[in-house]
N, C-alpha and C positions, 0 to 999 in steps of 0.2 A: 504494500500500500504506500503510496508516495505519501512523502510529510507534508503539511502546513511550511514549514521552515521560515516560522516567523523572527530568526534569527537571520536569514540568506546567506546561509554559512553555507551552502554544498557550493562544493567547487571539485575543478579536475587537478589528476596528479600522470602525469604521463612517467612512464616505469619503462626501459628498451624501448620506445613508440609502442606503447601500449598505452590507451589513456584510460585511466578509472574515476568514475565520482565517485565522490566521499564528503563525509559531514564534518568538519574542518572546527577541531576546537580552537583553534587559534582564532579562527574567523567569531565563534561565538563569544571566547571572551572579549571583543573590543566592545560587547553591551554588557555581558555578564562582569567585566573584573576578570581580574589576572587569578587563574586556576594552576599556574607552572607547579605548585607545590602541592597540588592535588594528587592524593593517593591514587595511582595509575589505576588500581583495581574501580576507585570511584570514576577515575576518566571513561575507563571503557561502559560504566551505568549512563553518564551524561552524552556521550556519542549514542548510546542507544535509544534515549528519551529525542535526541536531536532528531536523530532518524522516523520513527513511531510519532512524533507530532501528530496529533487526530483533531482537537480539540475537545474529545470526547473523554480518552481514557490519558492521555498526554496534553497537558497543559505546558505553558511558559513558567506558571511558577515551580513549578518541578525541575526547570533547568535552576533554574535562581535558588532554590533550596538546595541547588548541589551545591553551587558555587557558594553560599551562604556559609554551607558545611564548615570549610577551613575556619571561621570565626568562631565556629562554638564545638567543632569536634566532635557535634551529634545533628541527630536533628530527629523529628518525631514525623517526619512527613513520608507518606504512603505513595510508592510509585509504582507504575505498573511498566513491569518489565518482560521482554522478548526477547527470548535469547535463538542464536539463529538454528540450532537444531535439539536434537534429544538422541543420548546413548541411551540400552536397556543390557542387561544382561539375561538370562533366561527363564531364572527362579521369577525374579520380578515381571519378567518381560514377559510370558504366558500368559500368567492373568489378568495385562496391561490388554494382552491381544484377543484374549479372549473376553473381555468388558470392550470391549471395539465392534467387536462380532456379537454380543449381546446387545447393545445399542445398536447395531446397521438390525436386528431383530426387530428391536422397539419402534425403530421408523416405520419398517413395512409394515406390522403391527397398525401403525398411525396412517396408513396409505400413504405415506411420503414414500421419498426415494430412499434407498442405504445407501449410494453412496453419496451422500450426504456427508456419513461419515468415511472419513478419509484423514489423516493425516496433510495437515496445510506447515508441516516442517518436516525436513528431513530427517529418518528417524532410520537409526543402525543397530539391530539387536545380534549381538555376538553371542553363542551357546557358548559357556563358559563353566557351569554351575553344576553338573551334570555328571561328569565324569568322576568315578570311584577309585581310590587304592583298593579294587578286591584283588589284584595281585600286583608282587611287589618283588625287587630281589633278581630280574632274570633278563634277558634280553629279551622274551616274549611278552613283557607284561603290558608292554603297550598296547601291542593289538590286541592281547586278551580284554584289557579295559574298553577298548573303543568296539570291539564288539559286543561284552558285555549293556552296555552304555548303550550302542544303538539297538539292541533287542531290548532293555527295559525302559525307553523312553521312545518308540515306535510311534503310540496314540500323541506322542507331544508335538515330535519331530512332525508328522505329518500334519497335526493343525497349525504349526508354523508355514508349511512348504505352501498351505493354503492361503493363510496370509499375506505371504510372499507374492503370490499371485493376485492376490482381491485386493492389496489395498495400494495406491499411490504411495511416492515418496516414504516407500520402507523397503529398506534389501536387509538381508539376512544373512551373516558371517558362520558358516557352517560348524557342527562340533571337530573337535580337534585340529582347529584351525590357531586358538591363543586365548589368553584375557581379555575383558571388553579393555581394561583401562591400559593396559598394554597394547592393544593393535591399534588403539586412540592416539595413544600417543606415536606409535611406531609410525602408525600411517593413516589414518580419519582425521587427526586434527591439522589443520591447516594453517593455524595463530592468524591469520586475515583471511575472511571468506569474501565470497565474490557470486554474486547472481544477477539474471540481465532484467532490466527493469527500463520499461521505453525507449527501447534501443538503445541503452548504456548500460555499461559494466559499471554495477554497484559495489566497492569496497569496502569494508566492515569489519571489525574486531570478531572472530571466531567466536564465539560464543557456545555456553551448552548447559541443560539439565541433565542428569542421567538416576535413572531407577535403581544407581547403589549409591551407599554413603561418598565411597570411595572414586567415584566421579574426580574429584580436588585432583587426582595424579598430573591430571591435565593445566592444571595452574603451574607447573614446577616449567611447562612451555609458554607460558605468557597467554594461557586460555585462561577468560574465566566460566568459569565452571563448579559445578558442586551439586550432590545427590538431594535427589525429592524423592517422596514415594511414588507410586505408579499412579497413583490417581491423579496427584501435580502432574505428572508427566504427560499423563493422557489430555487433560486440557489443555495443557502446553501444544500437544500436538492439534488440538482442534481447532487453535489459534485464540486460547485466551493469555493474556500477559499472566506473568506470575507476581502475585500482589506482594510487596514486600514495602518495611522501612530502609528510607535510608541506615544502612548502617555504619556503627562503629569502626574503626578500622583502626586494630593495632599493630603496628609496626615491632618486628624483631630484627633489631640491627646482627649483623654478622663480622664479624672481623676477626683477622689470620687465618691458619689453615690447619686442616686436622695433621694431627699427631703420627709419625713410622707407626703400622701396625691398628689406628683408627679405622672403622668404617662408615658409610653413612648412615648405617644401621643403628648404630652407635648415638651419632650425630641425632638421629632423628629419635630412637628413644629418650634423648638429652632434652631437647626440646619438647618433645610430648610432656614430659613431667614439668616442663617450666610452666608451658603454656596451660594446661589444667591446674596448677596453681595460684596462675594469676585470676584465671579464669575469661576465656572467652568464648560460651555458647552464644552462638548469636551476634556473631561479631565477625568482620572480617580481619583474617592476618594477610600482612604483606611484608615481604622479606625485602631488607636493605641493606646498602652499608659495603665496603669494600672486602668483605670475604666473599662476597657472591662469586669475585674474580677467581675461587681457586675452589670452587662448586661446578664439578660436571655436571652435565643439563641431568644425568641420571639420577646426580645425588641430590637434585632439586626436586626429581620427582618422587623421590622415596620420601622425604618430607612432606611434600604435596598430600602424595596419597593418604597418611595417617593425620589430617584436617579433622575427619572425624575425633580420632580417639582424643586429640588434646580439643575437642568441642566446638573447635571453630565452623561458618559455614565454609568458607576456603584457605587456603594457605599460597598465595597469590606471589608470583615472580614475573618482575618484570622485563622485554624481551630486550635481549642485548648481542654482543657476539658470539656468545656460546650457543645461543638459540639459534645463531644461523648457522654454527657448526655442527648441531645436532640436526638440524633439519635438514642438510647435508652427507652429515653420516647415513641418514634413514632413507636417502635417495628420492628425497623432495623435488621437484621440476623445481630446473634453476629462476625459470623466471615465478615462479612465484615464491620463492628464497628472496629474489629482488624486489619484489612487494611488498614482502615481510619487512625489510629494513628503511625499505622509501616511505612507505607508512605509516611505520612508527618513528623516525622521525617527524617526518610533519606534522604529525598528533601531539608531539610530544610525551611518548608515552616512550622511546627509548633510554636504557639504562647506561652511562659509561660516568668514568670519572667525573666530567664537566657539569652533570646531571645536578639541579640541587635537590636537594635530601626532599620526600617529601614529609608533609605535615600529618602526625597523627592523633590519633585519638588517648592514644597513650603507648608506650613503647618499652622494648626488654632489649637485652643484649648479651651476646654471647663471643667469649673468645673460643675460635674453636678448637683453639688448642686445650683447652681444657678439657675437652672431653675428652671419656674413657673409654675402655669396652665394657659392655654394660649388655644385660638382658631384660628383660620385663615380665613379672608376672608374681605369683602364681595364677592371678584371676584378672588382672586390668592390664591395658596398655600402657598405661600410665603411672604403674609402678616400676619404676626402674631402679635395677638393682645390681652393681658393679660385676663385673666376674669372679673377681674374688671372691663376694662376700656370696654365692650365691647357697653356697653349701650350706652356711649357718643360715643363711634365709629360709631354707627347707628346713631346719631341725625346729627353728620358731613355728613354721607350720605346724609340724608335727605336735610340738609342745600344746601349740593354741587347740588345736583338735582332739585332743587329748591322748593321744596314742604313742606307745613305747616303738621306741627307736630301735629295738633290738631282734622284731621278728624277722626271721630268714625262714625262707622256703626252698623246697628242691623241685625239678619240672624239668621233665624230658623234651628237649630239643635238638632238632637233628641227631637222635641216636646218643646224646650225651645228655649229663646231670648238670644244668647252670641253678647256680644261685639267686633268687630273688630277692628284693629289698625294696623296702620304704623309698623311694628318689630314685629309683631303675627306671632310664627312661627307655621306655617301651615305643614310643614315634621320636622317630628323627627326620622332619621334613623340609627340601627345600623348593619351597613352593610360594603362591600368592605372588600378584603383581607386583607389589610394595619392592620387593627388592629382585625379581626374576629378569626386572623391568633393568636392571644393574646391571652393566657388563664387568665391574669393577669386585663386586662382591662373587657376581659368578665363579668368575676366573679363579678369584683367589680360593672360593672353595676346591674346584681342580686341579691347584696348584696345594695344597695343603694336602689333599688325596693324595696325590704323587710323592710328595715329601713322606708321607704317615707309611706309603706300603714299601717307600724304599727304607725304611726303618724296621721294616718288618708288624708295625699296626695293622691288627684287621676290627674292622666294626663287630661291636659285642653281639653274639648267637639272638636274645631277646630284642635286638632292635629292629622295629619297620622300618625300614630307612625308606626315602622315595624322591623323586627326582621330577619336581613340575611343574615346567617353565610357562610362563605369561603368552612366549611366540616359537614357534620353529625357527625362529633367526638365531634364535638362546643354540640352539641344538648345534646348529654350523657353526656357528664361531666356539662352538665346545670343543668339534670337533678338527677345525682347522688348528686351533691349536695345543690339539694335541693330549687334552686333557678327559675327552670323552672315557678310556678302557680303565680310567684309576677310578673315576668314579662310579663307575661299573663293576668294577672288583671289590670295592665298598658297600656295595651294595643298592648304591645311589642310579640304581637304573631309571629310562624315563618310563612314566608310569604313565602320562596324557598329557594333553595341551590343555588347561584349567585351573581353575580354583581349588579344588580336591582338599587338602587338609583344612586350609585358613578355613573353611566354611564347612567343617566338619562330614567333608566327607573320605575321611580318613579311612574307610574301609573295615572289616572285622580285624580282631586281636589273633594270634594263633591261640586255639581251643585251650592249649593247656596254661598258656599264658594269661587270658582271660577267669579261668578257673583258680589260679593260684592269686589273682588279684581280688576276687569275691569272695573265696575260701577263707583269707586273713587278712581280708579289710584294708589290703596294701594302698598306702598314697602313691601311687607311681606317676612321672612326669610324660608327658610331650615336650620337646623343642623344636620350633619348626619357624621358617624366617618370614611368616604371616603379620596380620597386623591387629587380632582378633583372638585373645584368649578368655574368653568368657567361660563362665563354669558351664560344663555339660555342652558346651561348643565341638572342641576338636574328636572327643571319645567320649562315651558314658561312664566307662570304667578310669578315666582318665582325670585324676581332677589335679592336680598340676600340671600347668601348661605356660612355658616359658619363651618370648620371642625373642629370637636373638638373628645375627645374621647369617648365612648360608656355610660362610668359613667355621662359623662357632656349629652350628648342626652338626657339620662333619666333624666338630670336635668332639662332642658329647655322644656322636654315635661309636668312638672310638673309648672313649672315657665309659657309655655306656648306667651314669647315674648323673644326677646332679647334686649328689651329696659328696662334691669336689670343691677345693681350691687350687684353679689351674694357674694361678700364679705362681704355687708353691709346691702342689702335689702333681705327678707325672699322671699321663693320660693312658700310660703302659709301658712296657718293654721289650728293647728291643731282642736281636737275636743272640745277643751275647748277655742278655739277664741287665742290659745298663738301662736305666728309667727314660724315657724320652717325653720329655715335657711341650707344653703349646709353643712356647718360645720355638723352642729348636726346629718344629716344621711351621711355621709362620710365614709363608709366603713376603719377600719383601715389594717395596711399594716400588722399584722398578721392574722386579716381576713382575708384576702383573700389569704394568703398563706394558711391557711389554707384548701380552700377551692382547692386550685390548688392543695393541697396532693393528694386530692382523684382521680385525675387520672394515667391511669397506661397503659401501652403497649397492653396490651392485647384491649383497646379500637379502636387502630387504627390497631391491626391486623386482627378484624374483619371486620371493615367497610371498609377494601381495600382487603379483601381478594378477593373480584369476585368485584373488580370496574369498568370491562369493560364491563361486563356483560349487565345491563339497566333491568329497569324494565319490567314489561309484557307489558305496552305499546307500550315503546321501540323496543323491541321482536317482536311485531306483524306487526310494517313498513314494509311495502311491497319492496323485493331488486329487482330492475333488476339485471341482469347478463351480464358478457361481460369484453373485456378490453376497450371499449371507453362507453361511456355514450348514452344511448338513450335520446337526449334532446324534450324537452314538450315544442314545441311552445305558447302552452297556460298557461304555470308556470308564475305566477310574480315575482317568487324569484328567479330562476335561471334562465339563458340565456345563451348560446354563443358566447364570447365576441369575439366582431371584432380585436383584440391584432395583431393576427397572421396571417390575410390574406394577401396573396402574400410573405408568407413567402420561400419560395424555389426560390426569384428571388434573384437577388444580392442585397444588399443592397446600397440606393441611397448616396452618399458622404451628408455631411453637405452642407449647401448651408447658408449664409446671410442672416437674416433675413431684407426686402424689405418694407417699408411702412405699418408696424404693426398702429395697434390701441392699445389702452391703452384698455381693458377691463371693469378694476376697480385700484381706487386710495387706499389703505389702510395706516392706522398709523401702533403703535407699536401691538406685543402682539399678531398679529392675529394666533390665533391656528387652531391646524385641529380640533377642535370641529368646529368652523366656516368654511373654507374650504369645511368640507366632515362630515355635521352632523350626531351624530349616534341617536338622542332621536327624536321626534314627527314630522309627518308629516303633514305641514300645510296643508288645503285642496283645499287654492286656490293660493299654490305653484306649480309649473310646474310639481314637481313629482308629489303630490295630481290632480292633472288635468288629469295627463298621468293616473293616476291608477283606475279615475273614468271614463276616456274611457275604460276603461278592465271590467266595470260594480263591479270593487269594491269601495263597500261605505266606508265614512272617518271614522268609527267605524274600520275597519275592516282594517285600513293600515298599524297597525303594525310600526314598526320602521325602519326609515333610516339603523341601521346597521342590521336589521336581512334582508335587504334586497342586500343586499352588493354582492350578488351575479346575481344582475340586475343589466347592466349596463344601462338600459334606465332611471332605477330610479336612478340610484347613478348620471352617468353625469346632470340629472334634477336638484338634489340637492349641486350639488357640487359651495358654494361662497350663495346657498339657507337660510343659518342662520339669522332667525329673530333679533338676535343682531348685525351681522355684520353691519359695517358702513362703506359704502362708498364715498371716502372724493369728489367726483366727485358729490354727491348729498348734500354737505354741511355734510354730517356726519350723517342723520337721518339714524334710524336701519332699517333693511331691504336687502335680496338681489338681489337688482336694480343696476341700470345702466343707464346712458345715453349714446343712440346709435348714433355717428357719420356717417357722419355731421349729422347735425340739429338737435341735445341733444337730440331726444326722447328718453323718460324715458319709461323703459320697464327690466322685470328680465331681471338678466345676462343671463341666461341660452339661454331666446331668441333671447339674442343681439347676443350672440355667434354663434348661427345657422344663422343668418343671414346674419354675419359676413363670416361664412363661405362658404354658397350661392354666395358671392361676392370672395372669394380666397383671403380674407383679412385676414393674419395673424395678432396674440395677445401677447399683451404683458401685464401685473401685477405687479404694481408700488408700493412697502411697506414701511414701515419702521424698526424696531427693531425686533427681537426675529421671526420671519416670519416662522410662522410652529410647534408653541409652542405645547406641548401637546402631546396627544397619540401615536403611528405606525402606525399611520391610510396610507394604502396603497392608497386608495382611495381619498385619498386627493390630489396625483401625478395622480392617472390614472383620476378623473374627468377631472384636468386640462389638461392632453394630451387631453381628449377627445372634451373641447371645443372648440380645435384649441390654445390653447395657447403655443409659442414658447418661453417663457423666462420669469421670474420672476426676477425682479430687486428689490434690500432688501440691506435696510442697516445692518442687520446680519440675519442667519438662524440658527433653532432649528436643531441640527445632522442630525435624522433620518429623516427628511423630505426632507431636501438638497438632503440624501441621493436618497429618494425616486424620488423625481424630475428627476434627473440622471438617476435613474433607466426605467425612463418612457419614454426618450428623449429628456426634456423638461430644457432647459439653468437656472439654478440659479448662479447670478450675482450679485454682491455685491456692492454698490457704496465704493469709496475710496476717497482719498484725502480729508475729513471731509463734502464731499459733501451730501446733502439728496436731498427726492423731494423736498422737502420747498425752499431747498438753489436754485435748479435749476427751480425752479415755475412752477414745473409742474402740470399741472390742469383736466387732462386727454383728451383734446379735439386735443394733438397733436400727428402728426404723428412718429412713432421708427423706424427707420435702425439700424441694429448690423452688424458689417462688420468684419473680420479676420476668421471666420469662415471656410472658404476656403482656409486658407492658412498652413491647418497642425495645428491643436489642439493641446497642452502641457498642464497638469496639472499648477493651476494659473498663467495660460497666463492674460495679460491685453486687454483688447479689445475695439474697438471703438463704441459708440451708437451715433448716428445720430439724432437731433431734427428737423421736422421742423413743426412751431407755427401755430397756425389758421388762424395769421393774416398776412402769409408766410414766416417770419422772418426764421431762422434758428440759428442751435448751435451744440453744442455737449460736452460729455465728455466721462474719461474712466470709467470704471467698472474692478472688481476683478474675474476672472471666476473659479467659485466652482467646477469645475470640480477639483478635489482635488488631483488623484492619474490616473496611467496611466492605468491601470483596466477600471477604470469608462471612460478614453477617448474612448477606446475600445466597452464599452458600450454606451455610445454620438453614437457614430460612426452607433453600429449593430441598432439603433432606440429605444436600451435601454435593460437591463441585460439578461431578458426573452429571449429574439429578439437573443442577444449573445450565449446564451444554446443552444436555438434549432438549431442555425443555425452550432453551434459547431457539435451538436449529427448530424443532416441531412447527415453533411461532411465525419462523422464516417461512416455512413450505407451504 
């Protein structure tokens, strides 16, 4: 849509004789005021508003509010923002595609047209999510995976391939092809986009949303970018802005260069724990300051990508010469490398010495030489804890959980008797985009392989070890130089092209391993170079889970426990009985430059040359035809979703919620891994229940998220996490519930249909951080679906707030220093919320209503998160989806 441009800012920029228009901030400040010191991440919001001028949904005073910005370092003002495409990866991206396909439903439904709906951005969903370690350890285990993988996601794969075909402006990156946020950045993202617009080439800041957290990888190249759930997503694609405040932007200066022996993994653990200290959910980071000059564009994106776990919405870098040596290494067309520098200059948005600093909101700083080698965990990302001290950090587990340090077990493996122990780590993985995306961490794992078996180390008998990389580019430059057969003889074979561990899908334990871990209670660790160690995430039997980098993995699958000080104590010995410590195989920091020489362009022009293509597998999925879907009442993966029925009536006003129940009581921290798990399904969980009424066996159920396009099984599993604790059952793990009156303990899932039988609304009582973790969309639509009307939280993670909103569903904040504790709430008493019928305002205050078991009564207020007057509008349609359709309906 062409702007208003009541600025007259677009002008041309000729690149080689090539000329492009563009929206010219230079030209807007001669009205706006001087922006030079505007946080570049805001520059690229004010280009975007320039562009989008409507008069409708873009106004003048939203450029003047940005520019305003620098003087007061916030601002409260609501802008609607277009970013130029949308990433999915597949867990999310399924049931993005199939509420697409339920909506082009609800059209014809309405006599209108389907395709109506369509994607009006362009939208790239990578299968990423999918692929298992069920075997591990051999040179076959790749294609074993990838066969396993396309025989149990068959019903997925094929309503994708349909997709692919029925809708515009969406292609599909086949499995075993790489990570979404690695082949983004390898080769999707573009840092200046360009599309023709009345016979001119339009140039624009690349832009993007994507359906995981982890989106942000893409900022470490001068995109900005950052994860929403799939419901954002999907209006993003039906072309509504995405409502947001200006925000915050903190600045973390960088200066000198890491340490012999540091890696960015390291680096980036460092930072995670500053930046959740300081605290910035809901705020933008933007990295500055003169060490960025000795930050490979890789080790920007390993930063990038973990935006999430230190809360931020991005973690933002600005483009400079390294951006265009990376986009060169990855075999970018040169002339739009040329773009990339002529544009950001004349925007002002290029980084180099002369650059002045910009102005923040408030600002941290790091010398990077101070960082150390360091891991994170036992349960957050954001615990980071030295290498040294990691040992005693597990004995404190041990201590706090109350268990003796001294049980050993014996268990047959391979024909011999190993030892088991409390801190045995049982996975050793190096996998996840966060650092696969590293050619610098890679190598150096290969290079430490090599060092460890010429020493005569081999990986301990009880380790999973596994090997799986973001792209196939990881695999050739493994193999070019030369490091592929040491990591192979460690065990480190490639297992798929995917997510696999980081997102729990780590595969089964060997039987006897498994058995001695339940037998006596064993704490045993994961370490895997992810960015996601949540409890009940990586294993179920697994509840230490440590991230560290790909070199340290290989260490610990040699070492074999984390009840180590590898500063001090040897990792094993050699052939002569002499101790061989991490030092002594440590790959040095010209090693492995060296080894990063040997890749070159031409690696990633071939392996992306035909990346949508898919293998002959792939090829042979059988497509229906049509613009609405033929659905398979007999599918367990996809269904139908009830979202949109009685869509073409009016929509009903908010109404009070009435004499809710409490559903469940939770603490801090609960994430949507808990909410809306995406790894194993138990079998005498209500979704395992439901799936062996369909006469499938628990062998055969596959995962929570590949199933994400069920909603029988998702609302089943939604609050279903073996770790969740429910404070209404004293806190034991499990997801139970007691059902009022008369406390029967029973899943949540069944209280809630019961609950519902009765036309008794719900309500979910939390504490801190409430939604931490992923874009799991599902983590909102469960909860709409169990009847639940409101979530009360003494703070919420963004995008799940967001999501809640999105779905209909009240997030409510307690205020005035009040929590459940303070107002002793126990779950047994009845919720009234009242104002709701009196005209919505973004954070209105509201009143909640108690009354006790023992008929007493109370009350207090609440914060209502309804945030911006977008999402009122959305509260209102029954939630964003609900707002589209009923938009387009109006049109037809």
């Amino acid at each position: 849509m062409p702007s208003l441009d009541s600025l007259n800012c677009r002008r041309s920029l000729t690149v080689n004789d090539v000329t492009y228009d563009y929206f010219s901030l230079p030209e807007a400040a001669r009205q706006l005021g001087d922006i030079s010191r505007l946080p570049t991440s805001l520059k690229v919001l004010l280009e975007n508003l320039l562009r989008w001028e409507d008069g409708v949904t873009v106004h003048p005073g939203d450029f003047e509010a940005l520019a305003a910005w620098l003087g007061t370092r916030s601002s409260d003002r609501e802008i609607q923002y277009r970013p130029a495409r949308v990433l999915m990866q597949d867990f999310t991206g399924v049931p993005g595609v199939v509420d697409l396909a339920a909506m082009r439903d609800a059209v014809a439904r309405a006599g209108a047209d389907p395709q109506k709906i369509n994607p009006l951005s362009p939208v790239d969903l990578v299968i990423d999510h999918s692929v298992m370690v069920d075997r591990f350890g051999s040179p076959a285990a790749f294609q074993q995976n990838v066969d396993i993988e396309m025989q149990r996601n068959g019903e997925r794969y094929e309503f994708l391939r349909w997709g692919q075909q029925a809708f515009d402006n969406f292609r599909v990156v086949p499995p075993g092809t790489g990570i979404c946020h690695q082949v983004n950045l390898e080769y999707l993202g573009q840092v200046v986009w360009t599309r023709d617009e009345q016979g001119a080439t339009l140039a624009y800041p690349d832009t993007l949303v994507g359906t995981d957290s982890h989106t942000t990888m893409i900022n470490g190249l001068g995109v900005l970018g950052w994860g929403v759930g799939g419901i954002e997503a999907e209006a993003a694609m039906l072309g509504q802005p995405v409502s947001m405040l200006i925000p915050e932007v903190v600045g973390f200066r960088l200066a000198g260069r890491l340490n012999e022996g540091v890696t960015a993994t390291d680096l980036v653990l460092t930072v995670t724990q500053m930046l959740r200290a300081h605290g910035v959910v809901g705020k933008f980071v933007e990295f500055y300051g003169p060490g960025l000059d000795n930050l490979q564009l890789a080790d920007r994106a390993t930063i990038a990508n973990m935006a999430p776990e230190y809360g931020a919405t991005c973690g933002f870098f600005p483009v400079d010469r390294i951006t265009l040596d990376y986009l060169r290494l990855t075999g970018r067309d040169e002339q739009r490398i040329a773009l990339v520098e002529a544009y950001s200059k004349a925007q002002g948005m290029w980084h180099d010495h002369d650059s002045p600093e910009p102005l923040f909101s408030a600002s941290l700083e790091l010398d990077l030489a101070s960082v150390r080698p360091s891991l994170a965990g036992p349960k957050r990302p954001q615990d980071r804890v030295s290498l040294g001290d990691i040992g005693a950090s597990f004995d404190l587990l041990l201590e706090t959980s109350g268990r003796t340090a001294q049980i050993d077990t014996r268990f047959p493996v391979a024909g011999e008797d190993f030892q088991l122990k409390h801190g045995a780590v049982v996975i050793a993985a190096i996998t996840s985009c966060t650092n696969t995306s590293n050619p610098n961490v890679l190598m150096a794992a290969g290079l430490l392989a090599k060092k460890a078996l010429e020493r005569g180390l081999q990986r301990q008998p009880w380790v999973k070890s596994s090997l799986a990389p973001g792209s196939k580019v990881v695999t050739d430059y493994l193999e070019r130089a030369g490091l592929t057969p040491y990591l192979d003889e460690l065990g480190f074979n490639l297992v798929g092209y995917g997510c696999t561990t980081c997102i729990g899908n780590s595969g089964p334990l060997d039987d006897s391993i498994a058995e001695a871990i339940t037998d006596n209670d064993l704490v045993v660790s994961s370490v895997l170079s992810g960015n996601r160690n949540f409890e009940g995430r990586v294993h179920p039997l697994v509840k230490a889970n440590w991230l560290a980098s790909p070199p340290l993995v290989v260490a610990f699958a040699l070492a074999g426990t984390t009840r180590i000080d590898m500063d001090r104590e040897p990792l094993g010995h050699d052939r002569q009985g002499q101790p061989v410590f991490l030092r002594d195989i440590w790959p040095s920091s010209a090693e492995i430059a060296a080894a990063v020489a040997s890749i070159d362009g031409e690696m990633f022009r071939r392996r992306y040359a035909d990346v949508f293509s898919g293998d002959a597998s792939w090829q042979a999925i059988p497509v229906t035809e049509g613009d609405t879907y033929q659905w398979n009442a007999a599918s367990s993966y996809v269904q139908n979703p009830p979202f949109f029925e009685g869509i073409g009536e009016p929509p009903a006003p908010p109404k009070n919620v009435e004499n809710a129940r409490i559903l469940a009581v939770f603490g801090d921290s609960i994430t949507t891994d808990h909410i809306s798990p995406a790894g194993n399904i138990k079998a005498s969980s209500p979704a395992g229940l439901y799936l062996q009424t369909l006469g499938i066996e628990p062998q055969d159920f596959n995962s929570y998220g590949s199933r994400r396009g069920n909603h029988e099984v998702m609302m089943r599993g939604t609050f279903a996490n073996i770790r969740i604790r429910n404070e209404m059952l004293g806190g034991e793990e499990g997801g139970n519930t007691l059902y009022q009156p008369g406390a029967e303990k029973m899943p949540i899932y069944d209280a809630a249909m019961r609950y519902q039988e009765a036309g008794t609304p719900l309500v979910i009582i939390a504490g801190k951080e409430y939604g931490t973790g992923s874009s799991r969309d599902w983590a909102a639509k469960g909860t709409n679906l169990l009847g639940v009307k409101a979530v009360i939280a003494e703070s919420f993670e963004r995008i799940h707030r967001s999501n809640l909103i999105g779905m209909g569903v009240l997030a409510l904040q307690f205020v005035d220093g009040q929590t459940r504790q303070t107002l002793g709430l126990r779950g047994d008493e009845k919720i009234s919320i009242g104002g709701l019928e009196d005209g919505l305002t973004p954070h209105q205050r509201l009143r909640v209503d108690i009354e006790r078991a023992d008929g007493s009564r109370g009350g207090f207020e609440v914060l209502s998160r309804i945030d911006t007057l977008n999402e009122v509008e959305y509260f209102k349609a029954g939630g964003i989806l609900h707002f589209v359709l009923r938009q387009l309906l109006a049109e037809a």
